[in-house]
C-alpha positions in Angstrom: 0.0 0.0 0.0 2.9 2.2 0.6 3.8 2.5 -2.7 0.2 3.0 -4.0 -0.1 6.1 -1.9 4.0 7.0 -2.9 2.6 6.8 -6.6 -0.3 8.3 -5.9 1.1 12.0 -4.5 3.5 11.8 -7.3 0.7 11.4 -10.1 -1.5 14.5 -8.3 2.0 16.2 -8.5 2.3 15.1 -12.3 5.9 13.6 -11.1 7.4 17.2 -10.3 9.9 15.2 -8.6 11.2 12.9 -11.8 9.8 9.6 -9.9 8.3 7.9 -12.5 6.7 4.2 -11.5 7.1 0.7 -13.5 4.6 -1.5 -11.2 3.2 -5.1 -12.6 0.2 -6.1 -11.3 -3.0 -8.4 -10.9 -5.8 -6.7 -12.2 -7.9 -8.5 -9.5 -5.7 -8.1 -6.6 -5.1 -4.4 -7.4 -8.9 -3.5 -7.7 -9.6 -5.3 -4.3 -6.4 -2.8 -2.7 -8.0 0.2 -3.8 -11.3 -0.4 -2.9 -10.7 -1.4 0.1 -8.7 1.7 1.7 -9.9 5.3 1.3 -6.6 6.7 1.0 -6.1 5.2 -2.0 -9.6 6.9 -3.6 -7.8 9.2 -6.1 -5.5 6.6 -7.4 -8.6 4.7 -7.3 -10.4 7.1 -9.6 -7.2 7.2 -12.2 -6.9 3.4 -12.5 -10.3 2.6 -12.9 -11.0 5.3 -15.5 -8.1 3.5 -17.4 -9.4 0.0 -16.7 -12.7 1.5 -19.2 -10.4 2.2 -22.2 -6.5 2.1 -22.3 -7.8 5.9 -23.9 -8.0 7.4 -21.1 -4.2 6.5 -20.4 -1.7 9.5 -20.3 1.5 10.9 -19.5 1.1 11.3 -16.5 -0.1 7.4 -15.8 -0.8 4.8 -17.9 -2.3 1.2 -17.0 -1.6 -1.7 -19.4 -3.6 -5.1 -19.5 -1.3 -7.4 -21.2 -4.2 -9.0 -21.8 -4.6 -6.6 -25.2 -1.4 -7.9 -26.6 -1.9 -9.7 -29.3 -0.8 -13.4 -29.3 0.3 -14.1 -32.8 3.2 -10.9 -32.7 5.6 -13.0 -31.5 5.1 -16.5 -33.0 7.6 -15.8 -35.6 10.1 -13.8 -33.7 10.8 -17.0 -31.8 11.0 -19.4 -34.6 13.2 -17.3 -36.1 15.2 -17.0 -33.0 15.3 -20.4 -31.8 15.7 -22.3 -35.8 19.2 -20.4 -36.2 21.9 -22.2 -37.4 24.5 -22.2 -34.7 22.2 -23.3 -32.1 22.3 -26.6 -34.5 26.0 -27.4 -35.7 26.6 -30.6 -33.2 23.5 -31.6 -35.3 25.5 -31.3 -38.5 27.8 -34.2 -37.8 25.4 -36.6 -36.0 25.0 -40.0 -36.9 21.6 -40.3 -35.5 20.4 -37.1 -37.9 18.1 -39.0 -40.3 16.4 -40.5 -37.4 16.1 -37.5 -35.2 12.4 -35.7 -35.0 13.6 -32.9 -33.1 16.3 -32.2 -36.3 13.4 -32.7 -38.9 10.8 -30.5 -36.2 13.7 -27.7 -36.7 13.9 -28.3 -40.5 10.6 -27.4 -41.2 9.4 -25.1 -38.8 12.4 -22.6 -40.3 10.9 -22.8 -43.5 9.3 -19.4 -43.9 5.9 -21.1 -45.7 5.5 -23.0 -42.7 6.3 -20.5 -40.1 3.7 -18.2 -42.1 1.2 -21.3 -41.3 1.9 -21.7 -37.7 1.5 -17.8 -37.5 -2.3 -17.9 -39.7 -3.4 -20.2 -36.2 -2.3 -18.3 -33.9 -3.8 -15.3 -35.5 -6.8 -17.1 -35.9 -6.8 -17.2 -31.5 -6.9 -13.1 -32.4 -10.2 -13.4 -34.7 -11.2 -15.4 -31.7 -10.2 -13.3 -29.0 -8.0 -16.1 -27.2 -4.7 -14.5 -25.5 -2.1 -16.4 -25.3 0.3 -15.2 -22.8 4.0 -15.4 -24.2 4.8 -17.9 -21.4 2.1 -20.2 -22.5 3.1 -19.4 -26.5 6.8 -20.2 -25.7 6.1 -23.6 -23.9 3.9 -24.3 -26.8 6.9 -23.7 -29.2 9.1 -25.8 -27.6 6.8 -28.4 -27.4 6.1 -28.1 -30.9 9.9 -28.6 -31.9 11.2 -31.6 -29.4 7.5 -33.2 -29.0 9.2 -33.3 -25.4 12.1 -35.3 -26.2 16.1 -34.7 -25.3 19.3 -35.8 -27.3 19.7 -38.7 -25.2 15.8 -39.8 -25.8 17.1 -40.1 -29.4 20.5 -41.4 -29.4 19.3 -44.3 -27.0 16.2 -44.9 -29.4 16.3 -48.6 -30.9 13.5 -49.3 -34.0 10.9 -49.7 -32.3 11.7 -45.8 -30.2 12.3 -44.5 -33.2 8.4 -45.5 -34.7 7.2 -43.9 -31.5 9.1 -40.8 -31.9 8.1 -40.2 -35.6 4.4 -39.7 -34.8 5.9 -36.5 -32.9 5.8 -34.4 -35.9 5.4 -30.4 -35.6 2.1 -30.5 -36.7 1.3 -33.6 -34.4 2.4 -31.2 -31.7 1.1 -28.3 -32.4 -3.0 -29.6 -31.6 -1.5 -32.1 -28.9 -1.8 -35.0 -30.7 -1.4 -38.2 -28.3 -0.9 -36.2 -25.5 -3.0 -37.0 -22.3 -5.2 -35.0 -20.7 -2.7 -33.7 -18.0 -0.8 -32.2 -21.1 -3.8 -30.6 -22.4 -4.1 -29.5 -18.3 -0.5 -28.0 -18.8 -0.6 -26.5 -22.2 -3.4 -23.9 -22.5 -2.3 -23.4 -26.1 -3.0 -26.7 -26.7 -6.5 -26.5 -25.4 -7.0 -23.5 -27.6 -6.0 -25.2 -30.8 -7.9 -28.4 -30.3 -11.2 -27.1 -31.7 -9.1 -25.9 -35.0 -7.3 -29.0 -36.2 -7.5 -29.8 -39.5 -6.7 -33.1 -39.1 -10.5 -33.2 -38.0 -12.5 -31.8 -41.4 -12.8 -33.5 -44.4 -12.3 -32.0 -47.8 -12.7 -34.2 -50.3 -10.2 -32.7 -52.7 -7.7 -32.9 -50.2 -8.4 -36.4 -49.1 -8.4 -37.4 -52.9 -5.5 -35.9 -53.5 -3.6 -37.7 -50.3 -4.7 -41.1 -51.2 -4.3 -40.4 -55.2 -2.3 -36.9 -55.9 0.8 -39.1 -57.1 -1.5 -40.7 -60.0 -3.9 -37.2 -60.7 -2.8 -37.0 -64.2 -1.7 -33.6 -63.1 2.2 -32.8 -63.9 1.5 -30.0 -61.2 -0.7 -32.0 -58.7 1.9 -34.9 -58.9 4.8 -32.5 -58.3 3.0 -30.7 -54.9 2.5 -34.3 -54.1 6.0 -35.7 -54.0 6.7 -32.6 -52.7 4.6 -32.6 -49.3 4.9 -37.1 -49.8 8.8 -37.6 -49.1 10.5 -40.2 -47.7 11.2 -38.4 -44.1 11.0 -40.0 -41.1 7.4 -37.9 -39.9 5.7 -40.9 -42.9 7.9 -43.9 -41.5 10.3 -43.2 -44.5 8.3 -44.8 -47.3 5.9 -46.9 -45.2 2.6 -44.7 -46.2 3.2 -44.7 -50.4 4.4 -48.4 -50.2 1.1 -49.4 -48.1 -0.9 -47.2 -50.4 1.1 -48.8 -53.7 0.3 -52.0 -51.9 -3.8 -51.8 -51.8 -4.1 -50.5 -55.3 -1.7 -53.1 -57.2 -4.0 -55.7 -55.7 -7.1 -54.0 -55.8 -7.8 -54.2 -52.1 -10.0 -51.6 -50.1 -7.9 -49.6 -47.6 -8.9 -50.4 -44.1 -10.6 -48.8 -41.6 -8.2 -48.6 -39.4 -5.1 -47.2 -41.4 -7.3 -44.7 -42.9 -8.4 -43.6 -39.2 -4.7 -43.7 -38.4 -2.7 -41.8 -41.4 -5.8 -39.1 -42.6 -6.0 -37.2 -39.8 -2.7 -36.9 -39.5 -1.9 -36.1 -43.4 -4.4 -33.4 -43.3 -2.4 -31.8 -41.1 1.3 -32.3 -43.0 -0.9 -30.9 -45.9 -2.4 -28.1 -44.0 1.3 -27.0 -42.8 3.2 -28.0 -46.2 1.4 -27.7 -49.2 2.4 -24.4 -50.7 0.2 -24.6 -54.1 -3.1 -22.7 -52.9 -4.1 -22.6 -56.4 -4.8 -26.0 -56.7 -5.9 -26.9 -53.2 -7.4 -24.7 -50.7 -6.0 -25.9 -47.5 -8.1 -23.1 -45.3 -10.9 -25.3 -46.6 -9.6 -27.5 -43.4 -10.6 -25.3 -40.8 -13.8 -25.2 -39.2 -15.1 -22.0 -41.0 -16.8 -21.4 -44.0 -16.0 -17.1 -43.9 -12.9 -17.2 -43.1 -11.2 -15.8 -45.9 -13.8 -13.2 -46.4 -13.3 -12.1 -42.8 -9.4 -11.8 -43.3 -10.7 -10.3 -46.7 -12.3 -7.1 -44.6 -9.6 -5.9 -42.6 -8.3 -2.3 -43.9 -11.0 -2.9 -47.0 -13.4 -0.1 -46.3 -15.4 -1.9 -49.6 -15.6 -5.2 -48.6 -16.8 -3.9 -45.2 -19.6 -1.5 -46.6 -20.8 -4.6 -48.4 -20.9 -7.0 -46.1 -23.3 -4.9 -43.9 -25.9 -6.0 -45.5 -25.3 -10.1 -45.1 -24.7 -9.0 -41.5 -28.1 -7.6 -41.3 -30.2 -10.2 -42.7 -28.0 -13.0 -40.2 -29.6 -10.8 -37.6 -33.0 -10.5 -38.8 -32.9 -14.1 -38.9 -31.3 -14.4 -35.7 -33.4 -12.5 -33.5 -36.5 -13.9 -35.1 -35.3 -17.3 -35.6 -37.0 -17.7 -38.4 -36.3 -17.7 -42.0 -37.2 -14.5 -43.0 -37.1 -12.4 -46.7 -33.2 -11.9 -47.6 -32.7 -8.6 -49.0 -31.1 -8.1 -52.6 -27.9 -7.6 -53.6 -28.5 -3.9 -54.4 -31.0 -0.6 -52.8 -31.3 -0.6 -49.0 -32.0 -2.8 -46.4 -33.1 -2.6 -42.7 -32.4 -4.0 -39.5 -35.2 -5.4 -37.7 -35.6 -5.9 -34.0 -37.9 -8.8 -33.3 -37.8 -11.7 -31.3 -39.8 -15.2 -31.7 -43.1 -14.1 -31.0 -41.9 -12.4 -34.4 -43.3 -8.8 -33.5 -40.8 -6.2 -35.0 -40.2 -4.1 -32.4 -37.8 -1.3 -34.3 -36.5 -0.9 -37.5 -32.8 0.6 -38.6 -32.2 1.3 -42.0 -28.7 1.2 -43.8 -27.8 4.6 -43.1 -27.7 4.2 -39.0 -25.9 0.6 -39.5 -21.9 1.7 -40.0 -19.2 -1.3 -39.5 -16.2 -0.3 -38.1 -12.9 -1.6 -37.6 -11.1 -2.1 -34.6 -8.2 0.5 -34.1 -4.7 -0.9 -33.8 -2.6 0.3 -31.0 1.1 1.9 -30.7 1.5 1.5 -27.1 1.8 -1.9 -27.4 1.7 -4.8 -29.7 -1.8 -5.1 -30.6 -3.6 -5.6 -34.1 -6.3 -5.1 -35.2 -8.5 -8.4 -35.2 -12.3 -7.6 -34.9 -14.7 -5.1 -35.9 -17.9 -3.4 -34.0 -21.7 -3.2 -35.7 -22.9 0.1 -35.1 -26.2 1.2 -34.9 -27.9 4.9 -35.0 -24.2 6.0 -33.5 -25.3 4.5 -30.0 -25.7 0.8 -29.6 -22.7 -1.4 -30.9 -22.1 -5.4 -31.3 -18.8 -7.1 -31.1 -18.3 -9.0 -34.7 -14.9 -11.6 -34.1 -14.6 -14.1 -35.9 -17.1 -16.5 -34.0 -19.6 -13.7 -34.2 -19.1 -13.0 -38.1 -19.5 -17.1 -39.0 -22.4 -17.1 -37.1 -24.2 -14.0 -39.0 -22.7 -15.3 -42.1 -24.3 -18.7 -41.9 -27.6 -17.7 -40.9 -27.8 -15.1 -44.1 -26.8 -17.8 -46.4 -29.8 -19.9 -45.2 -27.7 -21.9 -42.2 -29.2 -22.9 -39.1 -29.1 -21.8 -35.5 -27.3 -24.4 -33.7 -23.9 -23.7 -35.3 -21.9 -21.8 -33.1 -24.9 -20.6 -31.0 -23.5 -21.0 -27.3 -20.7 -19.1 -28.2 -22.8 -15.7 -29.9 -26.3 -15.7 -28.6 -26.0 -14.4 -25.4 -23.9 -11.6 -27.1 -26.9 -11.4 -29.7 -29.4 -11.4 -27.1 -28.1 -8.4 -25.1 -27.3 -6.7 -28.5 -31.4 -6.8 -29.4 -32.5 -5.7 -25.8 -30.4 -2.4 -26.4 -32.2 -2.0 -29.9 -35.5 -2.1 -27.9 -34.3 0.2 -25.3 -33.2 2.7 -28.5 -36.3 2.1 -31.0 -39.4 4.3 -31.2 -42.1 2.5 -32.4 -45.1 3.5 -34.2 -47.7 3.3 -31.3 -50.3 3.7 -34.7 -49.4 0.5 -36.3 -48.2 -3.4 -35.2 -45.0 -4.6 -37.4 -44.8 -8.5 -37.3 -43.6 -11.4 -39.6 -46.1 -13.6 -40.9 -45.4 -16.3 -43.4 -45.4 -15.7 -47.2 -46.6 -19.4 -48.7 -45.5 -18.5 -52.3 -41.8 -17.6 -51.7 -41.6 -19.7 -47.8 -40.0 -17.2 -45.6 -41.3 -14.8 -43.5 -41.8 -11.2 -44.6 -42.5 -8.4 -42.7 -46.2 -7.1 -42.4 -48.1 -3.9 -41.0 -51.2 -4.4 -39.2 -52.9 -1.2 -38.3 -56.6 0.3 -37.6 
């Protein structure tokens, strides 16, 4: 407390002295200090204004939540750092090299392609808003590079170690693949990336083209293919094309079970390695359909004018859950507050609806990953990308299950603040009622 009430008479003296203050702190700890002594109450005043917005921060006292830094900054600076070449020289004349997943791990992950993948996910967790603290990032990292083995883990390995240790792949590691639950209990990264695997989704063209890319047709397709299909220890050498050789020679199905055991994990190696995104779309992997076109809006004041209007209809459709009359592509379009006794309580045209972009910051590392629905200047909705998917789906004729625990309480408060701003016409009733000839539900006045 001492130093509280030391910083507190040089902040109301706006540091006449030159004693300036670096303090770290626990936003929860700190609150419960200055609320619980008065002395503290102009300190109290400063610290809370700033815990509103980082805006009200100045020179004389500024409060930072690291929780605003954005985790995907630094993804690459430590790659970088820890892939350089003279950390690896006693690598260079080891005998064990060709059998080493830590050496092969470092191989790849300095690749800049790859590196450029590993940053796409973690930027993804900042569409998301997931933090990753850089503790949690760097333990990931490493992780990611040994699987959690040492030198002596691989010079001791005999045939069957070395089996074991190939399935530790970086991009095995990276979503935690076969570790137990107390990893996932130590490794909140892990936990994070575990709903993003692409090892989960199938995509036909990609499964096609890792069961068959070597016999496409395609001088291209077959290249990419030996390309990302080597002989490298993460595939048991040549194990996988010899097996697959093996079931098409003698016109055998492929089983069950070495399907369930190599796709997953192939998806993945093709996710991370396959650099020809003209011929296969590997964001076609993760679990969102918008994803491109969200990355698509950032610093594109066109794309984001547009898009209001998809936006608009997912939340007509939302807060009515119903399917109601999608707007065309051109001439205006209105928001519509209603809930599922569909009666209309308000209406916004295009003109109060603005979509704006989150601001980036320069006091700290922090970019700009989400944006905010605006309506008639006053009432605003978060759109991340969880929020934006959601929308997206419904306007395109999706249901409401997908994704709805994680939006629809944010939706819900969104419509009660509409109703708190609306001024209905106390003349007239606005509801939905069905249209039988085109099946959705249109809006309709009733009045005296």
């Amino acid at each position: 407390m001492g130093i509280l009430l030391e910083l507190q008479r040089c902040v109301c003296n706006r540091h006449k002295d030159k004693v300036f203050f670096l303090i770290a702190a626990n936003e929860g700890k700190l609150s419960k200090v200055l609320m619980r002594y008065n002395e503290l109450s102009v300190l109290r005043q400063y610290i809370m204004a700033r815990f509103d917005s980082y805006e009200n921060n100045d020179d004389h006292l500024s409060v930072i939540n690291l929780l605003d830094v954005t985790s995907s900054v630094y993804v690459e600076r430590v790659l970088n750092e820890w892939n350089k070449e003279e950390y690896w020289k006693a690598c260079e004349q080891c005998e064990k090299k060709p059998q080493c997943i830590i050496y092969l791990n470092h191989r790849r992950t300095s690749q800049p392609s790859i590196q450029r993948k590993i940053v796409s996910q973690y930027r993804l967790l900042d569409y998301l808003e997931t933090h990753i603290t850089l503790r949690e990032m760097l333990i990931h990292m490493s992780y990611l590079i040994t699987g959690g083995y040492v030198c002596k883990d691989i010079l001791e390995a005999d045939h069957t170690h070395i089996r074991e240790q190939s399935k530790k792949a970086y991009y095995q590691n990276f979503y935690g693949v076969g570790v137990g639950e107390e990893g996932f209990s130590e490794m909140k990264a892990l936990r994070a990336f575990r709903s993003l695997d692409p090892g989960l989704y199938s995509y036909s063209p990609i499964d096609d083209f890792i069961m068959n890319g070597d016999i496409n047709g395609d001088e291209e397709i077959e290249r990419l293919y030996n390309e990302v299909f080597d002989d490298d220890l993460d595939i048991e050498f040549d194990y996988f094309k010899k097996k697959v050789r093996f079931y098409r020679e003698y016109g055998q199905n492929i089983d069950q079970p070495f399907l369930e055991h190599w796709m997953p994990k192939l998806r993945r190696k093709v996710y991370f390695e396959l650099e020809g995104q003209n011929y296969l779309n590997t964001l076609k992997l993760l679990p969102f359909e918008y994803l491109e076109q969200y990355i698509g809006l950032f610093d594109n004041d066109s794309a984001q004018s547009n898009v209001r209007k998809d936006l608009v209809n997912g939340l007509n459709r939302a807060f009515s859950r119903r399917l109601t009359h999608k707007f065309k592509s051109k001439g205006s379009f209105y928001l519509k507050v209603s809930n599922e006794t569909l009666m209309i309580y308000g209406s916004f045209d295009r003109r109060k609806i603005e979509l704006l972009q989150e601001k980036g910051r320069d006091d700290l590392d922090h970019l700009s990953s989400k944006f905010f629905l605006v309506v008639d200047g006053e009432v605003r909705l978060k759109i991340n990308l969880s929020v934006f998917e959601y929308l997206m789906r419904l306007s395109s004729g999706g249901t409401h299950n997908i994704l709805s625990q994680e939006v629809e309480i944010l939706l819900n408060t969104f419509r009660n603040e509409l109703i708190r701003i609306s001024e209905p016409d106390m003349d007239v009733l606005e509801i939905y009622r069905l249209d039988k000839d085109s099946g959705v539900y249109v809006e309709h006045v009733l009045d005296e």
